[in-house]
Kinemage of the C-alpha trace (Angstrom):
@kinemage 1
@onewidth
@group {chain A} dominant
@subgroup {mainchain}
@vectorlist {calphas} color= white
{ca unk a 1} P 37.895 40.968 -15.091
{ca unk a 2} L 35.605 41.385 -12.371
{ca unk a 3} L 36.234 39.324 -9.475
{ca unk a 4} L 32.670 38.675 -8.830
{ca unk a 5} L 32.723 36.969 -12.459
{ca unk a 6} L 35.370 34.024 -11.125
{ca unk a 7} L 32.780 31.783 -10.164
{ca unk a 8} L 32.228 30.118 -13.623
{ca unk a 9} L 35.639 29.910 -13.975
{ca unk a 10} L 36.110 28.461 -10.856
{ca unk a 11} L 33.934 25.692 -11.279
{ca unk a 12} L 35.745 24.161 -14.449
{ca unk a 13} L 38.117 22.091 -15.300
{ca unk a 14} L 40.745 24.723 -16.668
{ca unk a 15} L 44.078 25.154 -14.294
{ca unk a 16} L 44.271 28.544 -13.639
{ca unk a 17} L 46.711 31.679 -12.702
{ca unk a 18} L 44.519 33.942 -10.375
{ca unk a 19} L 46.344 37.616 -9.920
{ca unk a 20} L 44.908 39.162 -7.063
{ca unk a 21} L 44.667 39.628 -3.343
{ca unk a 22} L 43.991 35.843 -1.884
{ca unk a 23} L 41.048 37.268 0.931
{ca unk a 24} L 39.397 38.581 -2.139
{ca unk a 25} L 39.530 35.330 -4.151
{ca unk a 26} L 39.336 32.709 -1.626
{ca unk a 27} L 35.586 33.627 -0.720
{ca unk a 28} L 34.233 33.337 -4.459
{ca unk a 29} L 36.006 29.471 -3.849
{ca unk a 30} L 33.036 26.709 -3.812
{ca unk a 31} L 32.888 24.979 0.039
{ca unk a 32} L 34.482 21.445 -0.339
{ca unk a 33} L 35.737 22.018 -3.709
{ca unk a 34} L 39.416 21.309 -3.532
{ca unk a 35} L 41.384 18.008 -2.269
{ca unk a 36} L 44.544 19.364 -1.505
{ca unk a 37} L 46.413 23.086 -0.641
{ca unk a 38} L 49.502 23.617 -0.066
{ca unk a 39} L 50.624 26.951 1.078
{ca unk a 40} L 54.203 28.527 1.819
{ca unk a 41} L 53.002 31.995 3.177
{ca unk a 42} L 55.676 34.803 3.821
{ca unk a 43} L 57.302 33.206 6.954
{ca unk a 44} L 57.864 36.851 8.386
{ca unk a 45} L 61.073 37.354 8.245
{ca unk a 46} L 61.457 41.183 8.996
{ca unk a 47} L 63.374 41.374 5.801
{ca unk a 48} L 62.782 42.048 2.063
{ca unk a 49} L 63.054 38.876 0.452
{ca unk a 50} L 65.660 39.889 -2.937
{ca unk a 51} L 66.962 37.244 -5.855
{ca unk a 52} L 68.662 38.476 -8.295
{ca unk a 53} L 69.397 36.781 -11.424
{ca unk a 54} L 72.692 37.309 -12.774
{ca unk a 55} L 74.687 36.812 -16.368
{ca unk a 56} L 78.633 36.358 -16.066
{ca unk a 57} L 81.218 37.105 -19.242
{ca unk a 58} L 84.925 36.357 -19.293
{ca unk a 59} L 86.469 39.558 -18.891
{ca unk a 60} L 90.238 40.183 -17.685
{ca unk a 61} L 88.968 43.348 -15.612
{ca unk a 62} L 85.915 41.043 -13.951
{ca unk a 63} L 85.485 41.634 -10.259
{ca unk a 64} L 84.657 37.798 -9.881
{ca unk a 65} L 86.925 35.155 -9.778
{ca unk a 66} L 85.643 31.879 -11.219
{ca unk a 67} L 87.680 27.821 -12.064
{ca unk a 68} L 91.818 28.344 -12.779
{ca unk a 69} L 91.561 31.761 -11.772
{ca unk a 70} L 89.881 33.130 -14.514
{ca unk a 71} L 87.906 36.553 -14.128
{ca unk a 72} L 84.512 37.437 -14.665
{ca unk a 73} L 82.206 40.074 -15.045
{ca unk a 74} L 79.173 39.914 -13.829
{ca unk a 75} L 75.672 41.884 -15.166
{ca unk a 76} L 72.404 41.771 -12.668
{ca unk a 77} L 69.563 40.603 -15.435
{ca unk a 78} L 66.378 41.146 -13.218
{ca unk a 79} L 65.950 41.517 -9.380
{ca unk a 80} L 62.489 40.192 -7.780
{ca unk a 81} L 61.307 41.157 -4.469
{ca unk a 82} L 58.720 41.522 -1.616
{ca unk a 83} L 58.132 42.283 1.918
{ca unk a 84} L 58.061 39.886 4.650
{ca unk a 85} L 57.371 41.813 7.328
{ca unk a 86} L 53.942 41.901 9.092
{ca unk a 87} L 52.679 43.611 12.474
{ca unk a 88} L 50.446 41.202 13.306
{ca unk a 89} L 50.983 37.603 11.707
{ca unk a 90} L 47.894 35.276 13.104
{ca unk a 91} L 45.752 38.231 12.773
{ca unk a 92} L 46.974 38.519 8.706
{ca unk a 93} L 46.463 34.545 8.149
{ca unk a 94} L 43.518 33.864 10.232
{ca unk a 95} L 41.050 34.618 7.664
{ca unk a 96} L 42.981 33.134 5.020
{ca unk a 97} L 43.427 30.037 6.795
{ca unk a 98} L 39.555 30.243 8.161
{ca unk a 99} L 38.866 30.528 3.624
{ca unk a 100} L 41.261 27.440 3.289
{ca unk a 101} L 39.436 25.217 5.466
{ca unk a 102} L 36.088 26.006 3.951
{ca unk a 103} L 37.481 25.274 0.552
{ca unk a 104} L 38.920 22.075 1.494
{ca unk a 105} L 36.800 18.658 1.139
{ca unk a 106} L 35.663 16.283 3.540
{ca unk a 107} L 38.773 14.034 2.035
{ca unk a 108} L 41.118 17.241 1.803
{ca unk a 109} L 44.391 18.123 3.777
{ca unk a 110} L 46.126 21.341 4.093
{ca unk a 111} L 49.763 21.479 3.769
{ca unk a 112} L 50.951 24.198 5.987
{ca unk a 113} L 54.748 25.333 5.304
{ca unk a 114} L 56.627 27.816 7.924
{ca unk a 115} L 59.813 28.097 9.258
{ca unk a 116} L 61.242 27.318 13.121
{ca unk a 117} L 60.577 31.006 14.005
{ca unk a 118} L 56.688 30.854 13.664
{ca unk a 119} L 56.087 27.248 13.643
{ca unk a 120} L 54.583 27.164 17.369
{ca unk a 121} L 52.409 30.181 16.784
{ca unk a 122} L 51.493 28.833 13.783
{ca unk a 123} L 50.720 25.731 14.755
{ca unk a 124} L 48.523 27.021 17.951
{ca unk a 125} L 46.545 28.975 15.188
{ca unk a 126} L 45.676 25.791 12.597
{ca unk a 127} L 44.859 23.643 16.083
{ca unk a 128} L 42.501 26.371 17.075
{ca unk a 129} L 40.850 27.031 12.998
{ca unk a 130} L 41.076 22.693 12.421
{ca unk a 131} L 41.191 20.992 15.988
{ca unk a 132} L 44.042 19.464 17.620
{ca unk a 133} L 42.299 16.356 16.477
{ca unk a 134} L 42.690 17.126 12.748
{ca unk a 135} L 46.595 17.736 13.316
{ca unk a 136} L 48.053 14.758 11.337
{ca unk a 137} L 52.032 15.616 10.867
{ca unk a 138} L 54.565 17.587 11.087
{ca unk a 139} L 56.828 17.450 8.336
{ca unk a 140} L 60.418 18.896 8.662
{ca unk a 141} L 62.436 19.416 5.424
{ca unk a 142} L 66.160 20.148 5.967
{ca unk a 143} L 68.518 21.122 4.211
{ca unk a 144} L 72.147 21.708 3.595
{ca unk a 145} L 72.857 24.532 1.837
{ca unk a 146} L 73.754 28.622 2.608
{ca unk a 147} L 75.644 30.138 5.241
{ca unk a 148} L 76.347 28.906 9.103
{ca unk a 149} L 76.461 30.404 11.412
{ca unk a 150} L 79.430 30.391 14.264
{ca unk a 151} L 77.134 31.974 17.230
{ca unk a 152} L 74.135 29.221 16.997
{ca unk a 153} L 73.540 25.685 15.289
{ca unk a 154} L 73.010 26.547 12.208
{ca unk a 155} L 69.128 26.605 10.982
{ca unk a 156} L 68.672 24.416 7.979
{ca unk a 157} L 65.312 22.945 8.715
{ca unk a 158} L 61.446 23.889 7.444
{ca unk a 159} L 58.294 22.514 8.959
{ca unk a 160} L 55.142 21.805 6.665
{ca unk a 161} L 52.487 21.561 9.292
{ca unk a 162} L 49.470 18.825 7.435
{ca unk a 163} L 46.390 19.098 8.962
{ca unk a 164} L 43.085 16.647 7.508
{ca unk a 165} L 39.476 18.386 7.433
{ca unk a 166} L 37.978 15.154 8.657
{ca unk a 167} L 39.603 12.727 10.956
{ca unk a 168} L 37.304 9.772 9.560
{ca unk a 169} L 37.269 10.657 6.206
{ca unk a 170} L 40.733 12.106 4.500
{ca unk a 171} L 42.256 10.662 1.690
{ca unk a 172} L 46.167 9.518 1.836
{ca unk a 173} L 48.443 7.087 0.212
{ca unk a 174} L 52.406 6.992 1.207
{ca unk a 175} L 52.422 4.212 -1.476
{ca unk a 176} L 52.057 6.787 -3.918
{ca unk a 177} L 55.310 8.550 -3.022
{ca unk a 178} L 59.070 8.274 -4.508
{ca unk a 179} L 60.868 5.446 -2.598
{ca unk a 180} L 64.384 6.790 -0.930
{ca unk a 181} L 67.824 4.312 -0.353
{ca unk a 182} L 68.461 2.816 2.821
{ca unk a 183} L 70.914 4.685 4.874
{ca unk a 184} L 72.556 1.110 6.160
{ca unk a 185} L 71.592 -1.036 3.093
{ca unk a 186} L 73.320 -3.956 4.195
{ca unk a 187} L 70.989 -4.289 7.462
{ca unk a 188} L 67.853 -4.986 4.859
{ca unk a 189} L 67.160 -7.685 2.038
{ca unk a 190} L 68.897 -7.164 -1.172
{ca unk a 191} L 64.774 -7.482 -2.447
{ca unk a 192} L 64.405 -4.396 0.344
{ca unk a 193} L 67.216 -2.093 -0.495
{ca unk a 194} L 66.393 -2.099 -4.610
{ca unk a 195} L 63.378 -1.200 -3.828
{ca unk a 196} L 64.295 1.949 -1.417
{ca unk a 197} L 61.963 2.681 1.707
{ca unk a 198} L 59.198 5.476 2.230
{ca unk a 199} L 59.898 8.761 3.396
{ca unk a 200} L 59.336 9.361 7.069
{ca unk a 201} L 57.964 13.092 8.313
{ca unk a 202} L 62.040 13.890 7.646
{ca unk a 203} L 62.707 14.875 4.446
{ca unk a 204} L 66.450 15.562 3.000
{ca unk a 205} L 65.941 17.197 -0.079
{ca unk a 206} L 68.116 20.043 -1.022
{ca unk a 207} L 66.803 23.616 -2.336
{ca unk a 208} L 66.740 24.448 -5.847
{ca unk a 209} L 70.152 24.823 -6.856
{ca unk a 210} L 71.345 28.308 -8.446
{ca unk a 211} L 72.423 26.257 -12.064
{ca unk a 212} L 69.228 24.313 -11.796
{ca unk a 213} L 67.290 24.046 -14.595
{ca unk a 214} L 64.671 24.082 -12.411
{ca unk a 215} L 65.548 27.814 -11.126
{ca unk a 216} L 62.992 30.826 -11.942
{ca unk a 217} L 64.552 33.204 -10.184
{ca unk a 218} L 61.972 33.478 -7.555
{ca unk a 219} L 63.085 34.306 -4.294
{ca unk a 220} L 62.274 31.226 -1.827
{ca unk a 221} L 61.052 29.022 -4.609
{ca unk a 222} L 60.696 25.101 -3.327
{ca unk a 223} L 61.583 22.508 -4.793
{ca unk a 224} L 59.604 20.280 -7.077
{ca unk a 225} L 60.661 17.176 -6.023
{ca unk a 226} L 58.999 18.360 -2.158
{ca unk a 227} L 55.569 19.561 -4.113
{ca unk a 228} L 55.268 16.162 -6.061
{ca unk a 229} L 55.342 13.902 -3.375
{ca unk a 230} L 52.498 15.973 -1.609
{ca unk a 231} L 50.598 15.856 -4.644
{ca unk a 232} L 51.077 11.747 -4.903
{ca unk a 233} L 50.025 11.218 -1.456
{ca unk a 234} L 47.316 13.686 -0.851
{ca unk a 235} L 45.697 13.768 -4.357
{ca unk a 236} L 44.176 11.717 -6.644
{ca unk a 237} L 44.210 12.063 -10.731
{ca unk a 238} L 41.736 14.729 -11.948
{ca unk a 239} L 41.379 16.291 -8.231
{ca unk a 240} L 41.895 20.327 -7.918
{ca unk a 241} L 45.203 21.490 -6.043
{ca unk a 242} L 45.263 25.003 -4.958
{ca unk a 243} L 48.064 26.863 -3.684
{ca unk a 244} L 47.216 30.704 -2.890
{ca unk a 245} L 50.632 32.139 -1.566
{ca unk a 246} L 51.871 30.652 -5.335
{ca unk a 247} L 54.898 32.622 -5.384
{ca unk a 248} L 57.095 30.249 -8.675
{ca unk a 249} L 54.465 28.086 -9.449
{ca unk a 250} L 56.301 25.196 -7.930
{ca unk a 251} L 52.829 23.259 -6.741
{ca unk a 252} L 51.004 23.937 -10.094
{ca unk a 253} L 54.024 22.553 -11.971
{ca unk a 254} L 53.371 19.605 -9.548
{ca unk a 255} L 50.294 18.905 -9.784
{ca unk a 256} L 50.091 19.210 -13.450
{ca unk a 257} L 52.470 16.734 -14.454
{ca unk a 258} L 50.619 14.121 -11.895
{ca unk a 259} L 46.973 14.975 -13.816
{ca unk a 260} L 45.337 16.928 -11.360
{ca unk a 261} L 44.336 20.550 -12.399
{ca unk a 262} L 45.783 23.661 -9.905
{ca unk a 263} L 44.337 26.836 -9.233
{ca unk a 264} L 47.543 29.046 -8.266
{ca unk a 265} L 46.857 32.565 -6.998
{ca unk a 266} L 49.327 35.667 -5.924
{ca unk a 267} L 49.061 39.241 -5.575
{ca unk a 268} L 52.500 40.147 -6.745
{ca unk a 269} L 52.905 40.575 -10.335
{ca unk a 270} L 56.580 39.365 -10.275
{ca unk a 271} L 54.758 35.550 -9.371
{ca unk a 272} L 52.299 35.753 -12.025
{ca unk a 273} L 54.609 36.478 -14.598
{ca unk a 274} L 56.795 33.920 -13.453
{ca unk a 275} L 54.223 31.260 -13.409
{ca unk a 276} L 52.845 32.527 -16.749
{ca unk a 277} L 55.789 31.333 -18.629
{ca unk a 278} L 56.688 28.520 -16.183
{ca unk a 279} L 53.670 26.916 -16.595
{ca unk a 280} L 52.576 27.627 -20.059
{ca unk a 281} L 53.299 24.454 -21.193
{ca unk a 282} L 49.971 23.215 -18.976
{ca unk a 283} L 47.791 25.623 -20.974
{ca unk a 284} L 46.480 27.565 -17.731
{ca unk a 285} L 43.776 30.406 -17.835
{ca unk a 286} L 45.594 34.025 -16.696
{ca unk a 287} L 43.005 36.057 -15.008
{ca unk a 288} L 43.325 39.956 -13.275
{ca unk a 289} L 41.014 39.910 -10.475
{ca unk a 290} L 40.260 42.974 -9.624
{ca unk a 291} L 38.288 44.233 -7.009
């Protein structure tokens, strides 16, 4: 369809699966119409982000060794990938970023997430777009999983930058998130330690493991467990959550099974078919925006 037809579309109630380019989108997007985004733009990497999703056989001629020694063959199902490499990073997410905050409500908060290599620019950018004012957290994620490095500390940390449109009025609730053990139990009441303690800005959650059920395949997919206890916190029932670097789906999946509807938009048609089917079971609407 016509992109300039999105507005009626926009204004309902239906969760949606927008396929187009997000600068295109974004300015059809009402002004304070959405509580909470999340985005997990391409961190700029350099690279071409590549998953491959794989089926294995028992074979006595298999190249890959698996439990007791037995062998393996191994067949490459579907490959998904996409450049992350950019010549000029603020200048690309500027005007995305200048959309987001636009889009957001008075009550809203954007959820920002980057890696250590951009993090300061990044950071200097949303301060600049937001005010240093409307800065509320920096949340780091790590990790323990992948390779390590001998030559460095190893890197096994995200940061998810939040930032509030208004100061005075933004809506949060840590009471609304998952509750995590004690690391030194014995140090709280009994009454303390069954109930588990809020999260802190650190968050120890691993990725989504290959033999996850969760797993779509998508390269850098998050996981749902991180995207949930956004949406608790920084969300309400029935409010709109829009991600618009999508990629799996993860905060649409997340928002949907906490009632609130998601508007989830990417470019690449490797995302939208993977949200298509990931997501079906919360009846979205599948629109081509074209220009």
């Amino acid at each position: 369809m016509d992109i300039s037809q999105l507005t009626d579309e926009l204004a309902s109630s239906h969760n949606l699966i927008l396929h187009g380019d997000n600068l295109r989108i974004l300015p059809h997007m009402p002004e304070n119409s959405v509580q909470l985004i999340y985005i997990d733009p391409p961190f700029n990497t350099g690279t071409v982000q590549r998953k491959r999703q794989i089926a294995t056989t028992r074979s006595a001629s298999g190249s890959r060794t698996g439990f007791n020694g037995m062998r393996y063959e191994e067949t490459v199902l579907s490959t998904m990938a996409y450049q992350d490499r950019f010549d000029d990073y603020l200048s690309y997410l500027e005007p995305r970023v200048i959309e987001a905050r636009r889009i957001l409500s008075n009550t809203g908060l954007l959820y920002f997430h980057i890696d250590q290599r951009e993090v300061h620019y990044c950071k200097i950018l949303l301060d600049t777009l937001f005010g240093r004012d409307c800065f509320l957290n920096e949340i780091i994620w790590a990790y323990d999983y992948g390779g390590r490095s001998l030559r460095r500390w190893p890197a096994k940390h995200d940061s998810i930058l939040v930032y509030v449109k208004s100061q005075e009025q933004y809506q949060f609730d840590l009471t609304q998130s998952d509750r995590l053990p004690y690391l030194a139990p014995s140090l709280v009441s009994r009454e303390k330690a069954e109930r588990g303690k809020l999260p802190t800005d650190v968050w120890w959650n691993t990725i989504v493991p290959t033999n996850s059920r969760e797993k779509t395949g998508y390269p850098t997919q998050k996981p749902v467990a991180i995207l949930e206890r956004i949406v608790r916190t920084s969300s309400r029932p029935g409010d709109t959550v829009l991600d618009f670097f999508a990629g799996s789906g993860t905060a649409g999946e997340a928002a949907a099974r906490n009632g609130r509807r998601f508007i989830m938009v990417d470019s690449h048609p490797d995302a939208v078919a993977v949200m298509e089917k990931r997501l079906a079971p919360f009846s979205p609407t599948l629109m081509e925006c074209s220009p």
